[in-house]
C-alpha positions as CSV (number, residue, x, y, z in Angstrom):
1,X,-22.3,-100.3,-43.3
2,X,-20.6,-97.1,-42.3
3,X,-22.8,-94.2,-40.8
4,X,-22.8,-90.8,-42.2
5,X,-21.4,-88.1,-39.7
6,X,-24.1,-85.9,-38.1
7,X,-24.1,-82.4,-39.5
8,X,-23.3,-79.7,-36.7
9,X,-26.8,-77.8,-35.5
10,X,-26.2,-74.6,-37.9
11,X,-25.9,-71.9,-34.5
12,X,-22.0,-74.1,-34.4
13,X,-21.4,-73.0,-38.0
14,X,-18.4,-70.8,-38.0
15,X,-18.2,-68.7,-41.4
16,X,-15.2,-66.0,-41.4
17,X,-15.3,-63.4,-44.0
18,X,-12.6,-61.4,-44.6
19,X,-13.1,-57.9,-45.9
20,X,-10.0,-56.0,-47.7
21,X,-9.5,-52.7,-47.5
22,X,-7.2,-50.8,-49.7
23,X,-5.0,-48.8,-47.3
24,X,-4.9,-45.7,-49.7
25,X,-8.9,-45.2,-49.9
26,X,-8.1,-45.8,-45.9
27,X,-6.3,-42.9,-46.1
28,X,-8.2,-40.8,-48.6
29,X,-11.0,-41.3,-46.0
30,X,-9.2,-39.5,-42.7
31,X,-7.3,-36.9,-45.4
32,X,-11.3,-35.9,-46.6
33,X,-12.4,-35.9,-43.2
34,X,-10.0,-33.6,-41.4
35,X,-10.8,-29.9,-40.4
36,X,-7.2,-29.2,-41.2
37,X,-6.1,-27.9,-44.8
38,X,-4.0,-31.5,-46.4
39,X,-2.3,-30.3,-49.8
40,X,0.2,-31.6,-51.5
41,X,2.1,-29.6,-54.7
42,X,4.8,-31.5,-56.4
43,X,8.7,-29.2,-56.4
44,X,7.7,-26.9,-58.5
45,X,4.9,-25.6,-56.4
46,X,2.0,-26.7,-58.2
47,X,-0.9,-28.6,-56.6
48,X,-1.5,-32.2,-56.7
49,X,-4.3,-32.8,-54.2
50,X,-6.8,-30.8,-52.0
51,X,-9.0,-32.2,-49.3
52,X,-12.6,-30.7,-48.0
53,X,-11.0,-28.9,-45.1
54,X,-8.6,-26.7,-47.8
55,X,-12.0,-26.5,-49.5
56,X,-13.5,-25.1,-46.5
57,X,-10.5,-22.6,-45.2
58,X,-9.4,-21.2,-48.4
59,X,-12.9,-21.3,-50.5
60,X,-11.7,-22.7,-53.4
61,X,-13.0,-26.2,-54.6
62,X,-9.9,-29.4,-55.4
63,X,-11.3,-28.7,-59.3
64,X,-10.2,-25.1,-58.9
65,X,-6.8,-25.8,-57.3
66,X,-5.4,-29.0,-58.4
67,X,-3.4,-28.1,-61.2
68,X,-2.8,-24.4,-60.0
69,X,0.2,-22.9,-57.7
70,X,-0.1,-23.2,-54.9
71,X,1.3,-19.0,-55.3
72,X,-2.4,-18.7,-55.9
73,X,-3.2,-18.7,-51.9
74,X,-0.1,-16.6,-51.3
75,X,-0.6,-12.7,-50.8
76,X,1.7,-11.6,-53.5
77,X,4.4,-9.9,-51.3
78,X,5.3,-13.0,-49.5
79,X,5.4,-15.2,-52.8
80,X,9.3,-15.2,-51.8
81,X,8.5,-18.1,-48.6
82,X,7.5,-20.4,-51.6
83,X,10.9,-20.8,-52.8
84,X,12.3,-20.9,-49.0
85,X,10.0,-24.2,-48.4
86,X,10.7,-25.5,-51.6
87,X,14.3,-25.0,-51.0
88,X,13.9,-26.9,-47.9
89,X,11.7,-29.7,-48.9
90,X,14.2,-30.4,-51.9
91,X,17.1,-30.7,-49.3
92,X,14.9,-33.1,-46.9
93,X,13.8,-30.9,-44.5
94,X,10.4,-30.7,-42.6
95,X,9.1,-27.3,-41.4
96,X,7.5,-27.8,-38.7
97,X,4.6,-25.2,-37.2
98,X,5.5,-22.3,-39.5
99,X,3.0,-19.5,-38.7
100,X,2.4,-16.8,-41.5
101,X,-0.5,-15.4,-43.5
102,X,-2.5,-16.8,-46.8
103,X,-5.4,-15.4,-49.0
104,X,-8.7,-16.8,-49.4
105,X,-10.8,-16.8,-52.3
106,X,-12.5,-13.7,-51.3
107,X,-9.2,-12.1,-51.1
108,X,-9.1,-12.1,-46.8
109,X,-6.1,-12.6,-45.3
110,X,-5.8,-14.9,-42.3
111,X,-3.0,-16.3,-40.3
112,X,-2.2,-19.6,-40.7
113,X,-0.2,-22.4,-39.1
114,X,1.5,-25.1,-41.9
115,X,3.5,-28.2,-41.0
116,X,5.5,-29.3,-44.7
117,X,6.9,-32.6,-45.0
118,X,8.9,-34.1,-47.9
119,X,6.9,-36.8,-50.0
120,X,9.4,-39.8,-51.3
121,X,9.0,-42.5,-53.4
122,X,10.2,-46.0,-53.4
123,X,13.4,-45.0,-54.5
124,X,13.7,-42.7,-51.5
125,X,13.6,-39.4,-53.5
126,X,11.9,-36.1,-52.9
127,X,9.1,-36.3,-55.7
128,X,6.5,-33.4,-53.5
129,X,5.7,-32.0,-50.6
130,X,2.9,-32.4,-48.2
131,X,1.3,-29.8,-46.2
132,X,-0.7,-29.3,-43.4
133,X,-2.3,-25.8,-42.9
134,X,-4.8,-24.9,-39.8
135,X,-6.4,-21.4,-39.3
136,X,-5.5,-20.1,-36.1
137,X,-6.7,-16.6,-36.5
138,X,-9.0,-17.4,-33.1
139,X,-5.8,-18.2,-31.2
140,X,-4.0,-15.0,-32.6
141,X,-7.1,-13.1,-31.2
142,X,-6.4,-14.6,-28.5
143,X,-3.4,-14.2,-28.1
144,X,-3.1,-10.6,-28.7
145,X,-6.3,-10.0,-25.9
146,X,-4.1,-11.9,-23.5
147,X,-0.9,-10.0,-24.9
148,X,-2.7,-6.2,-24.1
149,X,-4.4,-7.6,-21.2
150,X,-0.7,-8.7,-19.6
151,X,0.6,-4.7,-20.8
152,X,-2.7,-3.1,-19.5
153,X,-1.8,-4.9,-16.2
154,X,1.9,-4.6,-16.5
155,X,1.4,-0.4,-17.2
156,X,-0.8,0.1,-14.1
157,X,-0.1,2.1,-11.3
158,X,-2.1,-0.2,-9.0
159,X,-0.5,-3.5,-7.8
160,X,-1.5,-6.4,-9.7
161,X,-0.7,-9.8,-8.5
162,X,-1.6,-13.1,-8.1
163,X,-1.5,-16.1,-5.6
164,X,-2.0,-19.6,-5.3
165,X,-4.8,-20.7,-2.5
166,X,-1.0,-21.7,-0.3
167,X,-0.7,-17.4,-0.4
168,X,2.1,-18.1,-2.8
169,X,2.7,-15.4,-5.7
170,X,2.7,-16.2,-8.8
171,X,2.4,-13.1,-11.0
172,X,3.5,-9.3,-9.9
173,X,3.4,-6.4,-11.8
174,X,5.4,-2.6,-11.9
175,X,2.9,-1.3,-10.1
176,X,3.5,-3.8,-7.2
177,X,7.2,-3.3,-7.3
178,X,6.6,0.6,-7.4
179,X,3.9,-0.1,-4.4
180,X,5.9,-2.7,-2.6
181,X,9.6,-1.6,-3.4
182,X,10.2,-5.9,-4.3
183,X,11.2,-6.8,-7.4
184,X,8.9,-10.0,-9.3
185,X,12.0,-12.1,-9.0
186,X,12.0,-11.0,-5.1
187,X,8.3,-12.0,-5.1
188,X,7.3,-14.5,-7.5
189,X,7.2,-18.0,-5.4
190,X,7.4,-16.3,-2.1
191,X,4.9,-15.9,0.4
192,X,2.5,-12.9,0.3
193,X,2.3,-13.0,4.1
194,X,5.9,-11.1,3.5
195,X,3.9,-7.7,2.6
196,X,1.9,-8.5,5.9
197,X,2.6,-6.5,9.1
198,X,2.7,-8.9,12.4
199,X,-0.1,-8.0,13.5
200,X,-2.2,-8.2,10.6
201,X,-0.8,-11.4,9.1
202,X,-4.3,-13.4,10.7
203,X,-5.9,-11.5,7.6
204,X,-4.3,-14.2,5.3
205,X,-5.8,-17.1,6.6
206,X,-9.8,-15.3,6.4
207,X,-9.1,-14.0,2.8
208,X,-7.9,-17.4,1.4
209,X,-11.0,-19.1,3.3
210,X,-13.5,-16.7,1.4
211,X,-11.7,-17.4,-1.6
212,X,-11.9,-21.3,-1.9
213,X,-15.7,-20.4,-1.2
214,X,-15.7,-18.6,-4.3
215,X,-16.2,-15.5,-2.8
216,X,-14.9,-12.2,-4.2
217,X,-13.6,-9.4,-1.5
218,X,-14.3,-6.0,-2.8
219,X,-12.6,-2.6,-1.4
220,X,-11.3,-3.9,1.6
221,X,-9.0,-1.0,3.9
222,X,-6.2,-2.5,5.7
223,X,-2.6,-2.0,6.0
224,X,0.9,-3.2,4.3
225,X,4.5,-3.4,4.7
226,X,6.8,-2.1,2.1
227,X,10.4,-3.6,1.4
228,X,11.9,-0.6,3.7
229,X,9.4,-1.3,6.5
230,X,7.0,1.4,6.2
231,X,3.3,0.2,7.0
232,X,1.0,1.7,4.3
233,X,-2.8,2.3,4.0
234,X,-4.1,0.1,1.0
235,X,-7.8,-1.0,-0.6
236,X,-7.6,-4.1,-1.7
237,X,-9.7,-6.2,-4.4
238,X,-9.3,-9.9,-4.4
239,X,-10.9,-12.2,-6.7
240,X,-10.9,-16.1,-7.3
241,X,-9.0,-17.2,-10.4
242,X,-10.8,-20.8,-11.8
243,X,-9.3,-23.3,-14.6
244,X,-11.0,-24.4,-17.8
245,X,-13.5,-27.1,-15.5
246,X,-14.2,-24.1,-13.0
247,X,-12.2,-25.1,-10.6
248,X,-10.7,-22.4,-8.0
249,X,-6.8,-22.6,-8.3
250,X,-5.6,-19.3,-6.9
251,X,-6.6,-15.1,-6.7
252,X,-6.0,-12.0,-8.0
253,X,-5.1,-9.1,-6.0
254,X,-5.4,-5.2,-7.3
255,X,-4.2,-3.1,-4.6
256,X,-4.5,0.6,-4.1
257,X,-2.0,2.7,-2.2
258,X,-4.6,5.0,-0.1
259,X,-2.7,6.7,2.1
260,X,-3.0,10.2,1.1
261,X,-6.5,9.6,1.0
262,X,-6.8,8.8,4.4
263,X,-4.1,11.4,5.3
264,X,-6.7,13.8,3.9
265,X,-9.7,11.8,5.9
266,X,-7.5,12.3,9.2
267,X,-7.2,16.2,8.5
268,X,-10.9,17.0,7.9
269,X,-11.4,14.5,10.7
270,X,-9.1,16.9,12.4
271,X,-10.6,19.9,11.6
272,X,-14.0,18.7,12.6
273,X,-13.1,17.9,16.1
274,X,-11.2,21.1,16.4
275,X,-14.0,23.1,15.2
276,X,-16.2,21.6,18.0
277,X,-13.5,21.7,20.5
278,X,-13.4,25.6,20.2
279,X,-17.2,25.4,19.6
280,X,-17.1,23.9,23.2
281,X,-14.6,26.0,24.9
282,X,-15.9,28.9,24.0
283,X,-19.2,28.1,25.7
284,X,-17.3,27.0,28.8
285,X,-15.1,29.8,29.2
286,X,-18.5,31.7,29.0
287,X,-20.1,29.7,31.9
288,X,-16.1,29.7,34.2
289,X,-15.4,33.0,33.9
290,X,-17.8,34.2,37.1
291,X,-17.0,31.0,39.4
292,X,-13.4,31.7,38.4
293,X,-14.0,35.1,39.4
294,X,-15.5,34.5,42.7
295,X,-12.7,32.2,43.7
296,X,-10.1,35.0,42.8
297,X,-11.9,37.3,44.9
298,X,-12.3,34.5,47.8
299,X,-8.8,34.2,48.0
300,X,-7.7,37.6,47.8
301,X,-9.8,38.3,51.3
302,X,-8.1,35.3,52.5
303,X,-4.8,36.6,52.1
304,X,-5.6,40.1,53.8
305,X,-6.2,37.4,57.1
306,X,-2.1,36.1,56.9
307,X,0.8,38.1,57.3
308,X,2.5,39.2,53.9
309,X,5.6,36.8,54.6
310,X,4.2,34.0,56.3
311,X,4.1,30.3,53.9
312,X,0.3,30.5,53.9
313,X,0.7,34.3,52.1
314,X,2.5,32.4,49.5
315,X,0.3,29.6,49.0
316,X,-2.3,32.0,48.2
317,X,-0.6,34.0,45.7
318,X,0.2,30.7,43.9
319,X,-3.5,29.7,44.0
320,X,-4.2,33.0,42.9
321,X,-1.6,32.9,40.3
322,X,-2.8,29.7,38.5
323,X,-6.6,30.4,39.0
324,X,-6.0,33.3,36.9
325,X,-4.0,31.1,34.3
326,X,-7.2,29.0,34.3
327,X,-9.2,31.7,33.4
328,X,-6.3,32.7,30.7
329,X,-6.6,29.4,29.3
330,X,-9.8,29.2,29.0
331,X,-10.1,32.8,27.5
332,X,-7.9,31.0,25.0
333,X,-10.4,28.0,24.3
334,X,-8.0,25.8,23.6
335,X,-5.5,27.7,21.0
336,X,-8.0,29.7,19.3
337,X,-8.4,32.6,21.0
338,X,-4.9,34.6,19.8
339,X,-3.7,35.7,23.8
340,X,-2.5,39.1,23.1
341,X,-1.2,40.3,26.4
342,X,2.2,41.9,26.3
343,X,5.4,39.8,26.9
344,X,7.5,40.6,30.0
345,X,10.6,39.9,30.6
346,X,11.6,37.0,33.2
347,X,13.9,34.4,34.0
348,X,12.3,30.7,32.6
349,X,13.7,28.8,35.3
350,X,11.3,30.9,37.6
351,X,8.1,29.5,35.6
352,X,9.4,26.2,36.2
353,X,9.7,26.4,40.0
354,X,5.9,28.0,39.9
355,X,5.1,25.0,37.8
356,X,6.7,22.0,40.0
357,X,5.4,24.1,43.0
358,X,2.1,23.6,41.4
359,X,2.7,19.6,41.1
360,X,4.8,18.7,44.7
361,X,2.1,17.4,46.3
362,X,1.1,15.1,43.7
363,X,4.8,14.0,42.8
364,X,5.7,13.4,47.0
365,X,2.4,11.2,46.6
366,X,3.7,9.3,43.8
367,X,7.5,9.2,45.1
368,X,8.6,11.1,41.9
369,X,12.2,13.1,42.9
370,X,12.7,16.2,41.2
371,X,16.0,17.5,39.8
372,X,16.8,20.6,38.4
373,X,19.3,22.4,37.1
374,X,19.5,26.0,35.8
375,X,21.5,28.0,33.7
376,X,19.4,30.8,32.3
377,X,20.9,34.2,33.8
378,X,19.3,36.0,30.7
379,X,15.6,37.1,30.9
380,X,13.8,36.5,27.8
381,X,10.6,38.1,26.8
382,X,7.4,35.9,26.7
383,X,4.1,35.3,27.8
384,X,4.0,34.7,31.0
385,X,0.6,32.1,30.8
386,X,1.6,30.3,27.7
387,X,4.6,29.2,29.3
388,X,3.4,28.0,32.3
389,X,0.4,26.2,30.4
390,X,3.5,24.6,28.7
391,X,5.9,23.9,31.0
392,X,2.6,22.3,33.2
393,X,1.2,20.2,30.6
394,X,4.6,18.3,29.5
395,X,5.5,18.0,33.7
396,X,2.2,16.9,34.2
397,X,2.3,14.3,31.4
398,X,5.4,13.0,32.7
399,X,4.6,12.3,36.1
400,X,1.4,10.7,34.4
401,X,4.3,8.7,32.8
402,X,5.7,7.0,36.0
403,X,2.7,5.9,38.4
404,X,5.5,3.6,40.1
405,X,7.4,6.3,40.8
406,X,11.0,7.8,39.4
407,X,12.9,10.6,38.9
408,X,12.1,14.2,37.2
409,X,14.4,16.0,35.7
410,X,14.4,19.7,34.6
411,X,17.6,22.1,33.0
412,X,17.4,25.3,31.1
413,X,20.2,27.0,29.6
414,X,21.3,29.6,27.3
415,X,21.8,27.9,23.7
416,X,22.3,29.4,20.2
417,X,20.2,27.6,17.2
418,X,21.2,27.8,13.8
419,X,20.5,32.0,13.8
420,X,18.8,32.5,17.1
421,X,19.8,33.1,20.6
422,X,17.4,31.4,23.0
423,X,17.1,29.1,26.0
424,X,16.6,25.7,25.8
425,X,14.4,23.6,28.2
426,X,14.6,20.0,28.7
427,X,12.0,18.2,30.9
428,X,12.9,13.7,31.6
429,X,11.0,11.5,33.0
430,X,12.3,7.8,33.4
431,X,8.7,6.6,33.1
432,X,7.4,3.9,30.7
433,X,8.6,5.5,27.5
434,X,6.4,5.8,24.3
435,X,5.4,2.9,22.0
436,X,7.9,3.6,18.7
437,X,5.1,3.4,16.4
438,X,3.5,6.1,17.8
439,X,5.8,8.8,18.4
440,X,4.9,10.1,14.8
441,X,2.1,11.0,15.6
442,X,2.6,12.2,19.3
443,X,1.5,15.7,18.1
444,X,-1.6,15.1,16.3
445,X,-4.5,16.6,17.8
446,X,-6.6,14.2,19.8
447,X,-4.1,11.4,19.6
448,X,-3.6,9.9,23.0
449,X,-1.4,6.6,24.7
450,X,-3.1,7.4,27.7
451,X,-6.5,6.2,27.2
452,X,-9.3,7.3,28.5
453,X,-7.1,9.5,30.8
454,X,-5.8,11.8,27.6
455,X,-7.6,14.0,25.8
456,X,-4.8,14.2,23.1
457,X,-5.0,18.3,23.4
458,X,-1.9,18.6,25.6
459,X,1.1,18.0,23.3
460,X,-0.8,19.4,20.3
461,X,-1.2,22.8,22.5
462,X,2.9,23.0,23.6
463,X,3.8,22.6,20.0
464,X,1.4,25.6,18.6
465,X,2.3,27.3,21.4
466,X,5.8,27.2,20.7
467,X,6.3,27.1,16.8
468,X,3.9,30.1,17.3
469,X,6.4,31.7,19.4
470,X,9.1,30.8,16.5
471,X,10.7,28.2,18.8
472,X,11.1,24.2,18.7
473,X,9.8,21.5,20.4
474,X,10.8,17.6,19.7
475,X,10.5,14.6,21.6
476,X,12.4,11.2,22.2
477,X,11.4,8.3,23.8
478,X,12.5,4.5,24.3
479,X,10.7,1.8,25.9
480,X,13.8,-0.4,26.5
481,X,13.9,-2.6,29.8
482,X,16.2,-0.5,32.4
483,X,16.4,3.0,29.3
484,X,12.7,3.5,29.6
485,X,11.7,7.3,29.5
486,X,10.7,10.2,27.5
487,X,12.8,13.9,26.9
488,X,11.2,16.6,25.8
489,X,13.3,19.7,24.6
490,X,12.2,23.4,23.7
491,X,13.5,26.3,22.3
492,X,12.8,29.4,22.6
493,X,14.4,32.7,21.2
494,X,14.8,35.4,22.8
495,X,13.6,37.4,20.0
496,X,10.0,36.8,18.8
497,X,9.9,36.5,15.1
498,X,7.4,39.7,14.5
499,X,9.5,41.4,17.0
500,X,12.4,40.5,14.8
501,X,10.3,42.1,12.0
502,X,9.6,45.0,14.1
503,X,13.3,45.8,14.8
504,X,14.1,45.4,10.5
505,X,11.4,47.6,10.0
506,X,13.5,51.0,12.0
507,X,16.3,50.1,10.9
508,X,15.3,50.7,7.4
């Protein structure tokens, strides 16, 4: 007898069902489903199918549009692209991304993109066309933000630029080639340490810290080179610059050229100071005057006790002499007191003896040698104090100038100057020379290389003392190992310009 097999416990059944789906409803589904406009129109332009997403963009339902022409979405003045594509799909070509404008069912017109292909049939022939439209008004907003955005910052007069967080630029504007005097293909991919001077190039490493921390750096004052090497005032604002996820990538820079602003801050800076400074001199020539007086008196007994020739008799006068300079300087307070004493007539070279007479002691003490060399025969008519407060305050700066010792030299000579007679005076030192970037400003009021030895008056004095007197004063200076020194040259006319007026005047 032959045993029946043992049915399989039913969990070890295996049952496969196999579920057909009909690719074309497979289809139907993700054509339905899609945000995008699917239509297809046979050659002639009329409709054949619309899915929910032409629904949705152009407001008519497929009852409404099937059947129809497709002209019906077309503003009427570009019906004329219908017969373009249809041209094209007839010869087997696919447009691809065509951007142009359609009309809703409320009339609107929007931009649209439409990719068109060719429909074939088994055969292989063109028998319609499909198309796939998407709305992309958002992007053209966007587009035409970021389009004025980019001429807003190409049009500035600011520089606009931007950086990666290496401190490599990526973007620059006009305005930062009119700023900078580099061109964007000069800049772009080039360091922005290039616009950095030396000195200042530490800044780079702090700013691109603060930005990875996502900090922003409002109105910050510092300085920049331009392509010629001028350093500039600038304000800077620098921002971080963050991707889609947030994520710090780079900065933006807007720069400000401020130097005439703080041109303007330097003058009323300027004037402020001076203001106080003749505030203050008045107020000590006030409280000199008697001492000074007293002292001239002192040493006019003390002169009646030497005989009239002897060296001591001539030591006195010259103390008496520059005691009462003093009090003529002072009586001046500093420039704004106008010295209207009459000029006399002498010979310059004879100031400048009484002046390095003045200083021998101190330039024996500091082994400074003195030479001079004179060629001023003519008398010219000045006054006698401003002179000498000239002549002493550029000897005595340059003896200042070599502490290790050196060499002095003085000339004068008669020298015509464009229309003017006059005698020129030039006082060398072979001190340390003055730094290059400073000799711009060497005349400024209150601008010093001595430190807290200067009171930056002295230089600032000799040149309104001079232009006042219609002369010239300029200065040249080179710190160069074994060339160091400083030569300062004046001129002076012989004829004073209101004298010059005066004489015009009668012959009128």
């Amino acid at each position: 007898m032959t045993a029946e097999p043992t049915p399989l416990p039913s969990r070890q059944l295996q049952v496969t069902e196999r579920v057909t789906v009909d690719p074309r409803l497979h289809l139907a589904a993700i054509v339905d489903s899609s945000d995008d406009a699917i239509v297809s129109k046979n050659l002639n332009g009329i409709v054949i199918s619309w899915n929910l997403g032409a629904a949705r963009l152009f407001g008519y339902t497929a009852e409404e549009m099937i059947g129809k022409p497709i002209l019906t979405v077309i503003p009427p003045e570009l019906h004329f692209e219908e017969e373009e594509i249809l041209g094209k799909i007839r010869a087997g070509e696919r447009i691809e991304h065509y951007e142009t404008i359609r009309m809703k069912k409320s009339g609107e017109r929007f931009p649209i993109s439409v990719t068109i292909s060719p429909i074939r049939d088994e055969a292989g022939r063109i028998i319609a066309a499909s198309k796939i439209a998407r709305d992309i008004t958002e992007r053209r907003r966007f587009d035409e933000s970021r389009f004025r955005l980019a001429a807003i910052v190409e049009s500035a007069d600011d520089a606009i630029i931007s950086k990666d967080l290496n401190g490599i630029v990526k973007t620059w504007n006009q305005g930062a080639l009119h700023m900078f005097g580099y061109t964007a293909e000069e800049m772009i991919g080039a360091p922005i340490l290039r616009l950095f001077p030396e000195e200042l190039k530490y800044e780079e490493d702090e700013i691109l810290g603060k930005l990875r921390r996502g900090e922003q750096i409002h109105h910050y004052e510092t300085r920049r080179r331009r392509k010629n090497g001028e350093v500039f005032d600038i304000s800077v604002n620098i921002s971080p610059i963050r991707d889609a996820s947030g994520k710090i990538i780079g900065a933006s820079k807007i720069a400000r050229d401020i130097s005439d602003k703080k041109k303007i801050e330097n003058l009323l800076l300027q004037s402020e100071k001076l203001a106080a400074t003749g505030r203050m001199a008045a107020a000590v020539a006030h409280e000199i005057n008697n001492p000074l007086e007293s002292l001239v008196n002192l040493i006019f007994l003390a002169r009646q006790n030497c005989a009239p020739e002897s060296k001591a008799s001539k030591l006195l006068t010259t103390a008496e002499e520059e005691l009462e300079r003093v009090a003529h300087i002072a009586r001046q307070t500093l420039g704004y007191y106008k010295d209207t004493s009459a000029p006399v007539a002498l010979h310059i070279h004879d100031l400048l003896d009484n002046v390095l007479t003045v200083y021998g002691a101190r330039m024996m003490s500091a082994e400074i040698a003195v030479d001079t060399r004179y060629d001023d025969l003519q008398k010219i008519f000045v006054s006698k104090g401003e002179v000498l407060q000239i002549f002493s305050n550029l000897i005595a700066n340059a003896i200042d100038a070599m502490p290790e010792g050196g060499v002095l030299k003085v000339s004068s000579r008669k020298v015509f100057s464009g229309s003017k007679d006059g005698i020129q005076v030039v006082i060398q030192d072979n001190g340390r020379g003055i730094d290059p970037a400073n000799l711009d400003r060497i005349f400024e009021p209150f601008f010093t290389t001595k430190g807290n030895l200067g009171t930056g008056i002295g230089l600032w004095v000799v040149r309104q003392l001079v232009e006042r007197r219609g002369g010239q004063v300029s200065l040249t200076s080179s710190t160069s190992h074994n060339a160091s020194g400083t030569t300062v040259t004046i001129f002076l006319p012989f004829a004073h310009p209101k004298d010059a007026d005066d004489e015009k005047g009668k012959t009128r």
